[in-house]
N, C-alpha and C positions, 0 to 999 in steps of 0.2 A: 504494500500500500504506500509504502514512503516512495519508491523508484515511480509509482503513479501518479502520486501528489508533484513531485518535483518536473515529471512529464508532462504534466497538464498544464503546469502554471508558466505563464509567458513573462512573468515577474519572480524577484527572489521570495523566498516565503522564510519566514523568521521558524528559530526553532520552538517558539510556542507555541505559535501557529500548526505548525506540524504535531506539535503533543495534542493538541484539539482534533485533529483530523484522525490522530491512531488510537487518540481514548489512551494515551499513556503517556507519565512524566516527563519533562525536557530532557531529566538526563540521561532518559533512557533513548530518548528521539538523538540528541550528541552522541552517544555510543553507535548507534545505527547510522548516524551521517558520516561520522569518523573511518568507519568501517568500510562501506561504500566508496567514500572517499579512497581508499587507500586499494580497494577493490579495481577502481576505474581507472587508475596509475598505471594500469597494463599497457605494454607497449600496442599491445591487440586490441584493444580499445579505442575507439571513435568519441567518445564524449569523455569529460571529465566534470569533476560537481567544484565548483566555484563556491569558495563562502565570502563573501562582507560584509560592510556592518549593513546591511538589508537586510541578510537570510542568506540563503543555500539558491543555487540555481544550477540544474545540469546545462551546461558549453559546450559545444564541438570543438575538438581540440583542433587549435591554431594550425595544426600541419595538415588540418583536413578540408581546413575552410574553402579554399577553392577550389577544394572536389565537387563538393555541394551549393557551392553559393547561391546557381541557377534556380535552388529552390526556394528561397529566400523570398518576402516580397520586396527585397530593395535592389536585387542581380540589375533592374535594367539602368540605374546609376549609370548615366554616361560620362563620357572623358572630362567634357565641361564641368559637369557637378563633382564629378570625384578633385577635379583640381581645387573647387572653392572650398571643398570640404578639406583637403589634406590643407590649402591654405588656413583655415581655421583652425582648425584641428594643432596646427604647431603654432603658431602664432597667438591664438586667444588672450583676450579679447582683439579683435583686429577691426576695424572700421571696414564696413561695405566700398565705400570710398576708395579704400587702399588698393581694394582687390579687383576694382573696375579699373587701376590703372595697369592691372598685370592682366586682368582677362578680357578686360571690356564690358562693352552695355550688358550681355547677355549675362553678366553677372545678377542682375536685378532677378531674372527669370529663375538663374538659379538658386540663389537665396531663396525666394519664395516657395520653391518645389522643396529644397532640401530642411524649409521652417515646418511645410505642411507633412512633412514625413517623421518628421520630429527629432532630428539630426543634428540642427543648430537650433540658437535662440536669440531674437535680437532684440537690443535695447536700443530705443530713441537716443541718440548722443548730435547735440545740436543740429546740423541738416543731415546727417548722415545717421548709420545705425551701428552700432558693435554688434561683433557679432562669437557667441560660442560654443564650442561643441554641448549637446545634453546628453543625460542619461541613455535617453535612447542610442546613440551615437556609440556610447563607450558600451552599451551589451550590446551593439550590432555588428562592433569589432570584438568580443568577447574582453572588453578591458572590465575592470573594478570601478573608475572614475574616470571620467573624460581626460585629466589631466595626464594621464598614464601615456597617452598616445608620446608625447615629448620625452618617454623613456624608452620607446620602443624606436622613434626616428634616430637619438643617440646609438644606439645598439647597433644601428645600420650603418653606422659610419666606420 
C-alpha cells in the first residue's frame, strides 16, 4: 500500500500522511520508507524514492530521464523555451528584459507558455518582470528545490 500511495501521488506526501493512509505509526511508515528507499538503490532499478522537507516522492532516476521523457506532458518543450528556461533556471531571478536581449520578442510567448505550465514564476519588477524557476520546475527535472539546478550546471563544467 505504501509503493501505491507514493504511485499515485503526483506530489511529495509527508510521512504522517502516509501513517493515515496505512492505519499505522510514523515510525513504522520511516522504517518502510527507509527500506524501500535503500530497496530502489538497485542499479536494476528505474525509479528511486526522493525524501525532502515535503515528504517522500518516487523519481525516475536521472540516467533514465531521456529514455522516457516523450511520456511526460512537458517532452514537447521546444529549443526556444528550453533556452529561456535553462536561462532562468541559472540565472534566477533574471528580468524578462534581459532574456529578450539574448533571444528576442518570442521570449514574451515563451514566458507565458512556460508560467502556464508552471515552470517559472514572475514578479512585476518596474516595466519589466523577474522571472524564477518553481517547484514544478525542480520535480520536473527530478531536483529537491529549484535552486539545485546551479549545482548540477557546476558539475558540468
Amino acid at each position: 500500500m505504501l509503493e501505491a500511495a507514493l504511485f499515485m501521488s503526483s506530489q511529495p506526501i509527508s510521512a504522517v500522511n502516509l501513517s493515515k493512509i496505512l492505519s499505522c505509526d510514523e515510525g513504522q511508515v520511516k522504517e518502510l520508507l527507509y527500506e524501500l528507499k535503500k530497496e530502489l538503490e538497485d542499479k536494476n532499478r528505474g525509479i528511486w524514492l526522493m525524501e525532502s522537507s515535503a515528504g517522500w516522492q518516487l523519481r525516475v532516476k536521472p540516467e533514465y530521464v531521456q529514455h522516457v521523457k516523450a511520456l511526460t506532458p512537458y517532452h514537447e518543450l521546444g529549443k526556444g523555451m528550453l533556452r529561456v528556461l535553462a536561462l532562468v533556471a541559472y540565472k534566477q531571478p533574471i528580468t524578462q528584459s534581459e532574456i529578450v536581449k539574448v533571444i528576442g520578442n518570442r521570449t514574451y510567448e515563451y514566458v507565458r507558455a512556460l508560467e502556464a505550465r508552471d515552470l517559472i514564476r514572475t514578479v512585476k519588477q518596474g516595466r519589466t518582470k523577474a522571472l524564477c524557476a518553481t517547484k514544478g520546475f525542480a520535480d520536473y527535472f527530478g531536483l529537491e528545490k529549484p535552486e539545485d539546478v546551479k549545482r548540477l550546471f557546476e558539475e558540468k563544467k
